[in-house]
ROVO-55095 format. One record per residue (C-alpha): x, y, z. Coordinates in Angstrom, 1 decimal. Example, Ala and Ser with C-alpha at 12.3 -4.5 7.8 and 13.67 -1.06 7.14 Angstrom:
BEGIN
east 12.3	north -4.5	up 7.8
east 13.7	north -1.1	up 7.1
//
This chain:
BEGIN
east 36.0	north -7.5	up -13.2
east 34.4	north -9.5	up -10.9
east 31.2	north -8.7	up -8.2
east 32.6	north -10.6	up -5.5
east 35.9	north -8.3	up -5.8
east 34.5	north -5.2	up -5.6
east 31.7	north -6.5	up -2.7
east 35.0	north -7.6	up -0.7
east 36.5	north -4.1	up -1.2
east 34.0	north -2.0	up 0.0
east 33.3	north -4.1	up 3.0
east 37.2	north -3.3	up 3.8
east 36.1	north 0.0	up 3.8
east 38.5	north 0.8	up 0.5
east 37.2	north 3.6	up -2.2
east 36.0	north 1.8	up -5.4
east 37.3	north 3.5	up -8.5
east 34.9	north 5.2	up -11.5
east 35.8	north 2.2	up -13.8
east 34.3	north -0.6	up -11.1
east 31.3	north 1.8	up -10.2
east 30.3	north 1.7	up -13.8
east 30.9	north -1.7	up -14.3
east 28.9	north -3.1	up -11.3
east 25.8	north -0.8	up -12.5
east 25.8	north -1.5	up -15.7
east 25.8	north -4.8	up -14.9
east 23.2	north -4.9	up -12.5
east 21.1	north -3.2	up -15.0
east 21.6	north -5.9	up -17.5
east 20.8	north -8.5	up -15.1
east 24.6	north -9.6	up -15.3
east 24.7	north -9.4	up -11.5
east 22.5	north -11.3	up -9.4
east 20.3	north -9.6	up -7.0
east 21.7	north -11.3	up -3.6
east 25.4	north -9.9	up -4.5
east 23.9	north -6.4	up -5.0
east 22.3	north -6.7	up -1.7
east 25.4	north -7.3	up -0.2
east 27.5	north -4.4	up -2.2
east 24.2	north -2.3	up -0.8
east 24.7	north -3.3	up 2.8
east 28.4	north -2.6	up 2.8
east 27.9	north 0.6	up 1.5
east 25.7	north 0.8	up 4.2
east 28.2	north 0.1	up 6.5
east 31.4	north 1.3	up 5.0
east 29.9	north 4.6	up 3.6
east 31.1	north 6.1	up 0.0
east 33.5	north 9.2	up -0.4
east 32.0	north 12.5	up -2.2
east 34.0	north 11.0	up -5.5
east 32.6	north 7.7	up -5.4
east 28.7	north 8.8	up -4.5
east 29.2	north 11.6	up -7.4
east 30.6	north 8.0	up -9.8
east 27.5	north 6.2	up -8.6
east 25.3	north 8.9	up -9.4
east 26.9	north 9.3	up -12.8
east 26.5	north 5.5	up -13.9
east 22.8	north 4.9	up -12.6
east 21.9	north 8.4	up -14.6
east 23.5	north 6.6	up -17.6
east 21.6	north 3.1	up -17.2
east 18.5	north 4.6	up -19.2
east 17.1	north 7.5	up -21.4
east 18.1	north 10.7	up -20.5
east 15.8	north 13.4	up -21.7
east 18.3	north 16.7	up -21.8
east 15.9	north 19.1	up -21.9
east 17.8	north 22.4	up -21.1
east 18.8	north 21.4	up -24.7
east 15.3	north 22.2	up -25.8
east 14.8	north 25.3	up -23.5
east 16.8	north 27.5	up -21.3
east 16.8	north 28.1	up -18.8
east 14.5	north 25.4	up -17.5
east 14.3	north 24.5	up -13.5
east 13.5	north 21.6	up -11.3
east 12.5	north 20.7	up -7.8
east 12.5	north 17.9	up -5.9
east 11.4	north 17.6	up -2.1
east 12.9	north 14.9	up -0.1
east 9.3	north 14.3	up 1.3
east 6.8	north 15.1	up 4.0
east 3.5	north 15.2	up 5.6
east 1.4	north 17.5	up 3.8
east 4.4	north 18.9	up 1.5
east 2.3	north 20.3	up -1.7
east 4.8	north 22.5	up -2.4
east 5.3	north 21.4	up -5.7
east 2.2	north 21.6	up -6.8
east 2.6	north 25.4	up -6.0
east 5.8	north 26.4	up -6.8
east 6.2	north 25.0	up -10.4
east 3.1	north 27.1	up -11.8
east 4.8	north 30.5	up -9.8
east 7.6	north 29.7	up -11.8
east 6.0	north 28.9	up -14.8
east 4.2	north 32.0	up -14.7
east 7.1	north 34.1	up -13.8
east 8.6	north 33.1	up -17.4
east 11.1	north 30.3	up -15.9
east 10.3	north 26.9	up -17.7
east 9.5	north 23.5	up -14.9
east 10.3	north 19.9	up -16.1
east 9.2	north 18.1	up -13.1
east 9.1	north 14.3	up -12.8
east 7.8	north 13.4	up -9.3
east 7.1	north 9.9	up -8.1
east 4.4	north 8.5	up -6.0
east 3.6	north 8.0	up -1.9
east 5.1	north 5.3	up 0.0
east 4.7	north 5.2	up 3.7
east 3.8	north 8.5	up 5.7
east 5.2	north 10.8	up 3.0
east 2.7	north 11.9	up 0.1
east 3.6	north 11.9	up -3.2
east 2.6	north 14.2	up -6.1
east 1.7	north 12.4	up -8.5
east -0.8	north 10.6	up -6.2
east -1.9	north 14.3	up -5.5
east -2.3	north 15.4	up -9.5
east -4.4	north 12.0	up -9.8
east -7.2	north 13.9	up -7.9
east -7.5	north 15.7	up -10.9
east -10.3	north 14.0	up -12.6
east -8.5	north 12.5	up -16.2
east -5.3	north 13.9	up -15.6
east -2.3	north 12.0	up -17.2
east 1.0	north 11.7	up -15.1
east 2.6	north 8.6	up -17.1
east 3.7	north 10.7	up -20.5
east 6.0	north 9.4	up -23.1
east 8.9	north 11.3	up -24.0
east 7.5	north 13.0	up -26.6
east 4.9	north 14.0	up -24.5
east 6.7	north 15.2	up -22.1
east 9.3	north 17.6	up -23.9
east 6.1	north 18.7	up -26.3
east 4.3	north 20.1	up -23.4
east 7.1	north 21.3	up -21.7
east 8.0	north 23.5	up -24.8
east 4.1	north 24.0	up -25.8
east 3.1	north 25.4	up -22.1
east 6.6	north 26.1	up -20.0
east 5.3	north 24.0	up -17.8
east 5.0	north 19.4	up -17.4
east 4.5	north 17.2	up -14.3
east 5.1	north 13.6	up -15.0
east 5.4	north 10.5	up -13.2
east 8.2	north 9.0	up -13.1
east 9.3	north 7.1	up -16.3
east 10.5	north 3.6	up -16.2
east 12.8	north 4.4	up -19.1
east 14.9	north 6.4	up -16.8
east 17.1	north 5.7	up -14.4
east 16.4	north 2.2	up -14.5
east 19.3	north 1.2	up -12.6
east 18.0	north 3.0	up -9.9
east 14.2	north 1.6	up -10.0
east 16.1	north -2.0	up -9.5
east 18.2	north -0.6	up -6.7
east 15.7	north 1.1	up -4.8
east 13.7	north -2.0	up -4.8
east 15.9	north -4.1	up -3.5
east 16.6	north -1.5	up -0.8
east 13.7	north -1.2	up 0.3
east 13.4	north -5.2	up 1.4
east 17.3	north -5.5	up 2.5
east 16.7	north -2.3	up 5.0
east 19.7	north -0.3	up 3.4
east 17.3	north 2.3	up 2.7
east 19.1	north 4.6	up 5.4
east 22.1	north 5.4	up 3.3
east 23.0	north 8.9	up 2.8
east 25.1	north 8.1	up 0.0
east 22.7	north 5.8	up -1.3
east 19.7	north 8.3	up -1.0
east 21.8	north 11.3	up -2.6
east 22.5	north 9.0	up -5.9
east 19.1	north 8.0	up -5.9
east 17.5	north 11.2	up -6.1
east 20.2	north 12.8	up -8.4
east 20.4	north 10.2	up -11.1
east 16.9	north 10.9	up -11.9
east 17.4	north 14.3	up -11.6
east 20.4	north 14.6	up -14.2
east 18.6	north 11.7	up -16.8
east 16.1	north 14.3	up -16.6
east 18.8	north 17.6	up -17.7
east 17.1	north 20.6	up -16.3
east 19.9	north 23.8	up -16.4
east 19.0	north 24.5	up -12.6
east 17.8	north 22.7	up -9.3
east 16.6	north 23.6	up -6.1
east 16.2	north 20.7	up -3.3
east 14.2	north 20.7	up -0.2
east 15.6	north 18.7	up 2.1
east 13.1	north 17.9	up 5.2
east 14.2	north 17.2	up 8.4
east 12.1	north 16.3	up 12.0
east 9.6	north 13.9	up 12.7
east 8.2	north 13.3	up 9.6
east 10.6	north 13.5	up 7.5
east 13.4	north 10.6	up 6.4
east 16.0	north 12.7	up 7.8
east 15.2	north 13.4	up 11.7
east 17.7	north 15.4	up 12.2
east 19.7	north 18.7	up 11.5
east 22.9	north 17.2	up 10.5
east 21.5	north 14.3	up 8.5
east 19.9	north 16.6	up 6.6
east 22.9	north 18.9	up 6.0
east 25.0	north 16.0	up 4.9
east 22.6	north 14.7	up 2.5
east 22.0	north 18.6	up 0.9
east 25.8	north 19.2	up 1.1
east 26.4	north 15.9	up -1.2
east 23.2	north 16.4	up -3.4
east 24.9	north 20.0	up -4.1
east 28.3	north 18.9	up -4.6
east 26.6	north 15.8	up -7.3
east 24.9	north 18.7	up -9.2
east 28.1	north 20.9	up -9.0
east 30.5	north 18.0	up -10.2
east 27.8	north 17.2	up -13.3
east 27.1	north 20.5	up -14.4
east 23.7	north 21.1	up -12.8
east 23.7	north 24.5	up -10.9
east 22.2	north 23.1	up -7.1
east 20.9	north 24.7	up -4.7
east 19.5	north 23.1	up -1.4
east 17.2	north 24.1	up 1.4
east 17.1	north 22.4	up 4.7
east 13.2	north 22.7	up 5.9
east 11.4	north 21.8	up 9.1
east 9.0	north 19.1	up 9.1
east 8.2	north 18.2	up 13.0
east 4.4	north 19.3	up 12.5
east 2.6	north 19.2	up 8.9
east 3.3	north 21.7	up 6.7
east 0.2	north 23.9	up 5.8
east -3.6	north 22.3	up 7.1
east -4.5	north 19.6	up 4.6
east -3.2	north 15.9	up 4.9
east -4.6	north 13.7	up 1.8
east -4.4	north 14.0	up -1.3
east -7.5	north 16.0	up -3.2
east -7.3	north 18.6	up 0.2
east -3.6	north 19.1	up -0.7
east -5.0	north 20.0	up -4.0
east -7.1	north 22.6	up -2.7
east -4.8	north 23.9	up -0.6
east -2.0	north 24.3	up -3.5
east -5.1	north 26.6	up -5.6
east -5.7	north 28.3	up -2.2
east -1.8	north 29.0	up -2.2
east -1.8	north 30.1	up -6.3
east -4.9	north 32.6	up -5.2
east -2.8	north 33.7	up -2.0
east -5.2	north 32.4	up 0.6
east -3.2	north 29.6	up 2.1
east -2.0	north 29.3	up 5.1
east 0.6	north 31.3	up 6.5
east 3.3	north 28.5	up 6.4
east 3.2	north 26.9	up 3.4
east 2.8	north 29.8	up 1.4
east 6.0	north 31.5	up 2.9
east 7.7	north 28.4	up 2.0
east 6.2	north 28.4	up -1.7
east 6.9	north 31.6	up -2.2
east 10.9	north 31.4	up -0.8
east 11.3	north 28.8	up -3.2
east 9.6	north 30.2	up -5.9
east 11.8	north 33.5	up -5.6
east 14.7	north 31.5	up -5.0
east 14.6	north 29.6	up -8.4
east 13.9	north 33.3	up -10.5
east 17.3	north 34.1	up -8.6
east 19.2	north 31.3	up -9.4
east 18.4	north 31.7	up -13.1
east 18.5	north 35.1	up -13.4
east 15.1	north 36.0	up -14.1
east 15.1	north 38.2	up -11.2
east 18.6	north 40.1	up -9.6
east 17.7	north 40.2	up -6.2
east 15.4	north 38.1	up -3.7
east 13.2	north 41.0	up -3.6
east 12.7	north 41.5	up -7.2
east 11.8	north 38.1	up -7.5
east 9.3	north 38.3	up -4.6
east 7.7	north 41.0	up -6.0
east 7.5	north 38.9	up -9.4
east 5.8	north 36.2	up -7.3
east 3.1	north 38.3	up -5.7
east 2.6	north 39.8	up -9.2
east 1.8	north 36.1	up -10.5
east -0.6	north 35.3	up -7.8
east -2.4	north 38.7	up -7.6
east -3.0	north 39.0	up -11.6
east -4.1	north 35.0	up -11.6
east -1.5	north 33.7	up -14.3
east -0.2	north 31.4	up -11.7
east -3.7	north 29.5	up -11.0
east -4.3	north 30.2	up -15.0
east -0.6	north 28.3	up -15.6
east -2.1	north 25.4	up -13.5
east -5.4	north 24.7	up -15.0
east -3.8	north 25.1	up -18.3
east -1.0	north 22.4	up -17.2
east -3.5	north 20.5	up -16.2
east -5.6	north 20.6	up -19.2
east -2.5	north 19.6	up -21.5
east -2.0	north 16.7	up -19.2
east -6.2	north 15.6	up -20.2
east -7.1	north 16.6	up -16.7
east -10.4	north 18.7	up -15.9
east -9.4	north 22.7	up -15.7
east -12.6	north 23.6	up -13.9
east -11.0	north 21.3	up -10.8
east -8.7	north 24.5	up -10.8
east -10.6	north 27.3	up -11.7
east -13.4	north 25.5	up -9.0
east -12.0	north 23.6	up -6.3
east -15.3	north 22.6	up -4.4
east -15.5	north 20.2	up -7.7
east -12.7	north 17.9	up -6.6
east -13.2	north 14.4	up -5.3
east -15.1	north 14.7	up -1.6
east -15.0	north 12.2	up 1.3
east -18.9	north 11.0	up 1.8
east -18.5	north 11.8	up 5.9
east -16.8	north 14.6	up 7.3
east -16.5	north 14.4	up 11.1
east -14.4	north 17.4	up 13.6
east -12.5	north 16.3	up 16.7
east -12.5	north 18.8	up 19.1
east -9.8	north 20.1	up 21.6
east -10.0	north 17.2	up 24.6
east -8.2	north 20.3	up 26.9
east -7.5	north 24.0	up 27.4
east -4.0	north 25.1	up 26.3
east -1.1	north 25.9	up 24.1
east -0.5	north 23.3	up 20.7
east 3.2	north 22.2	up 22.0
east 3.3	north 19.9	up 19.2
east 1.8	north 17.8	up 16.3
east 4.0	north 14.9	up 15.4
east 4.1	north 14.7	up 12.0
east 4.6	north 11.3	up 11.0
east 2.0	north 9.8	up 13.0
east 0.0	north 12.1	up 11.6
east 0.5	north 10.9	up 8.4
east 0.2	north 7.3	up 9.0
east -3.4	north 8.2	up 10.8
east -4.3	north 10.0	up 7.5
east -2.9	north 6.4	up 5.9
east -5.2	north 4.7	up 7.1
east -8.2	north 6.5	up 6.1
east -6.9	north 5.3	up 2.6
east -4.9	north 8.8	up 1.7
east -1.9	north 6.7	up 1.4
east -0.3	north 3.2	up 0.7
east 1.8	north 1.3	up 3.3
east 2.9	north -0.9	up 0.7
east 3.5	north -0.6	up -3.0
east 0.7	north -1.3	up -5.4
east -2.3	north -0.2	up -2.9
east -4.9	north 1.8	up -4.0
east -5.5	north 5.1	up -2.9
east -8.6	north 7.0	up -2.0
east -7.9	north 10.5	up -3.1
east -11.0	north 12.0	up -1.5
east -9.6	north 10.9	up 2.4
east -7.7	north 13.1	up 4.7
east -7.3	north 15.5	up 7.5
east -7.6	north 19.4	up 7.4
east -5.7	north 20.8	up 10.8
east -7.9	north 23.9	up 12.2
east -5.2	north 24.8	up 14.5
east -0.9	north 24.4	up 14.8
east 1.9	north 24.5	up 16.9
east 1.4	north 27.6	up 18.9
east -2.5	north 28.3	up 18.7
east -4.8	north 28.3	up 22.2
east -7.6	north 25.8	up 22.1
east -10.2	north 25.6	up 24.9
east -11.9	north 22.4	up 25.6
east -14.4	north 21.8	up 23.0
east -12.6	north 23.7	up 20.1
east -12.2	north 22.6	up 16.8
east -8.8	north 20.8	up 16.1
east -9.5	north 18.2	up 13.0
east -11.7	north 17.4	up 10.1
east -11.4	north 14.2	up 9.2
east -12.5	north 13.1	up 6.1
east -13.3	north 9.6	up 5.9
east -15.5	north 6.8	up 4.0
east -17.3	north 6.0	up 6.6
east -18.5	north 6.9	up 10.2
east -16.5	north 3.7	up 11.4
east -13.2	north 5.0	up 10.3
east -13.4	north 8.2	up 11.5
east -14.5	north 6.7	up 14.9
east -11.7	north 3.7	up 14.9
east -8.5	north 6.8	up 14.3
east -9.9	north 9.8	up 17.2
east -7.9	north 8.4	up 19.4
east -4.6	north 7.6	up 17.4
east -4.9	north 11.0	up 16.2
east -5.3	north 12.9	up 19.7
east -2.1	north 11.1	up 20.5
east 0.0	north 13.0	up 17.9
east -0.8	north 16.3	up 20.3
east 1.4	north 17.6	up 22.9
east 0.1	north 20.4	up 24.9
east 1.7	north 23.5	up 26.9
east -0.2	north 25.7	up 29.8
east 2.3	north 28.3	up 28.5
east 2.9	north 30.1	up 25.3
east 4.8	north 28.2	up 22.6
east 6.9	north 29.2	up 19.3
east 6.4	north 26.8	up 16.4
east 10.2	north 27.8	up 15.2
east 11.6	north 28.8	up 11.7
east 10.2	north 27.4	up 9.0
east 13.8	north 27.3	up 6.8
east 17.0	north 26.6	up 8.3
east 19.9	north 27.0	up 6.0
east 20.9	north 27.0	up 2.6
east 23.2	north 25.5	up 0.6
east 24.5	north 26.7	up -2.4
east 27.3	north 25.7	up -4.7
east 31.2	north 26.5	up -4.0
east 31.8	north 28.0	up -7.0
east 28.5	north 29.9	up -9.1
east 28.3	north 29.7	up -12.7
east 27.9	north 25.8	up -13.5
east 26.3	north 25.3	up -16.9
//
């Protein structure tokens, strides 16, 4: 076979078969095809798009370019999650210890921010001495040992798509639906959990902005898991305002133990606890949605989901008392509140300029390789749909300095929309997707 062939026939628009899929992958992973020419196949696909069969063949092949861990060989049932991303989206670092603690192992391997969008790993890095980059061995050791790991994501797998993502993100062919799908689901099935559950974010600050992106990209994320034996499920969430108060990474910690204690706020908690009660369901570990709910409160109320996370935590050399104590993680030296500049109804809080405000307090990275300051941030004292008067509190900002938190009060009243009349914030969780056919091993 040769690159330029298969380049040619995709920007004709023609369906590549599973044999030139897997040989232009491998390939690329070997370094036997040159960077520019996969920039090109990349932008055609771009372009020309990719069938269900052909995205499902990628998929396949860039899960195949490294180690794949297969741990529902080890344990079983055993769950993952992924989130397609968002501003203030700790759900993860919620949800997996509610599981856990419900009996239902969690192999999670998250990755890190990039751009407006937080990432968990950067989040768990709050935790003074905890260890996201584990080894194999590591990993499926305290996966069996505690029900329980969340890793960084290893180099070893999915390598294919580490190279491919990189050169996405320079040759803007980054907005690929097809291209996204594989990306997340090739890490996803290296990884081998029996069941997954995606949330896929759409509004303002989220990757897909709107409704029917983010159907499509669920609907071919399912259909992946279904044709490769991974039982999928996805949900389709809002994300025009934050989700929950905190913005930055050691508040979203706090938040998540506030959430595991069942003092969080009202809409990230609903959502932790949907998704929660959705994976005992899919699994069988509970029959109905109720059963499972009451499972979940069960696990907050006794304390064995917070105990799950301190004890995860521990395993992973972090500091338990972190959990057990949250007023001991990392703490911005200057903590300022903006106040309401108005009277009136919260219209709206856009979401990703939220984030990038929160960015450049140092809580996230606008390009690879920056540090991160896991002590910066935002805590929202009021959301879509609350009455401020003038004068009221609307922000903490957590900053370094007196300087930063003077040079973003402006940027950050402009993410505000206001309303002299009442307004609704709208549901929280707009559809899900489950397979065609139930029962996939």
């Amino acid at each position: 076979m040769q690159a330029v062939e298969i380049i040619r026939k995709k920007r004709n628009g023609e369906a590549l078969t599973t044999e030139e899929i897997d040989w232009l992958v491998e390939q690329y992973t070997h370094e036997q095809v040159p960077d520019y020419q996969m920039a090109a196949w990349l932008m055609a696909v771009c372009w020309r798009g990719m069938d269900d069969r052909e995205t499902s063949d990628l998929t396949l092949a860039m899960a195949r370019s490294g180690e794949q861990l297969r741990v529902r060989e080890r344990l079983r049932p055993v769950v993952d999650k992924h989130s397609t991303g968002g501003v203030g989206d700790k759900v993860t670092l919620a949800v997996a210890p509610l599981v856990a603690a419900c009996g239902v192992a969690v192999a999670k391997m998250t990755g890190r921010g990039l751009g407006h969008t937080g990432g968990t790993v950067d989040k768990l890095e709050s935790i003074r001495g905890l260890r996201a980059a584990l080894t194999r061995e590591e990993f499926l050791s305290i996966l069996q040992e505690h029900g329980l790991v969340l890793a960084g994501q290893s180099a070893e797998l999915a390598p294919a798509d580490g190279k491919m993502y990189a050169l996405r993100d320079v040759t803007a062919t980054v907005d690929s639906i097809p291209l996204i799908a594989a990306s997340i689901m090739s890490k996803k099935l290296a990884v081998g959990a029996s069941h997954l559950l995606l949330d896929v974010k759409v509004g303002a600050g989220a990757f897909m902005k709107t409704r029917e992106e983010a159907h499509e990209l669920a609907r071919i994320m399912v259909e992946i898991g279904q044709r490769a034996g991974l039982y999928t499920e996805a949900a389709v969430t809002a994300m025009e305002q934050p989700l929950g108060r905190a913005v930055g990474n050691a508040l979203e910690v706090a938040e998540a133990i506030a959430i595991l204690r069942g003092e969080g706020p009202e809409d990230v908690s609903q959502l932790c606890h949907h998704e929660a009660a959705e994976l005992l369901v899919m699994t069988g570990a509970a029959s109905t949605r109720e059963e499972a709910g009451r499972q979940v409160q069960e696990a907050i109320k006794s304390g064995r989901a917070l105990a799950k996370l301190a004890e995860v935590c521990q395993a992973q050399g972090g500091d338990p008392r972190q959990i057990e104590q949250p007023e001991r993680l990392p703490r911005a030296p200057v903590m300022s509140m903006l106040t309401a500049p108005r009277s009136g109804y919260i219209a709206g809080i856009h979401a990703e300029r939220l984030g990038l405000t929160a960015m450049r307090l140092g809580a996230g990275r606008f390009k690879k390789g920056d540090p991160i300051d896991h002590r910066t941030g935002l805590l929202l004292q009021a959301k879509v749909g609350d009455y401020l008067q003038t004068g009221d509190p609307l922000v903490e900002i957590h900053a370094r300095s007196e300087e930063e938190c003077a040079a973003i009060r402006h940027e950050l009243l402009a993410c505000y929309r206001w309303s002299e009349a009442p307004v609704s914030s709208g549901p929280l969780i707009y559809e899900i997707l489950t397979p065609s056919q139930k029962g996939a091993s």
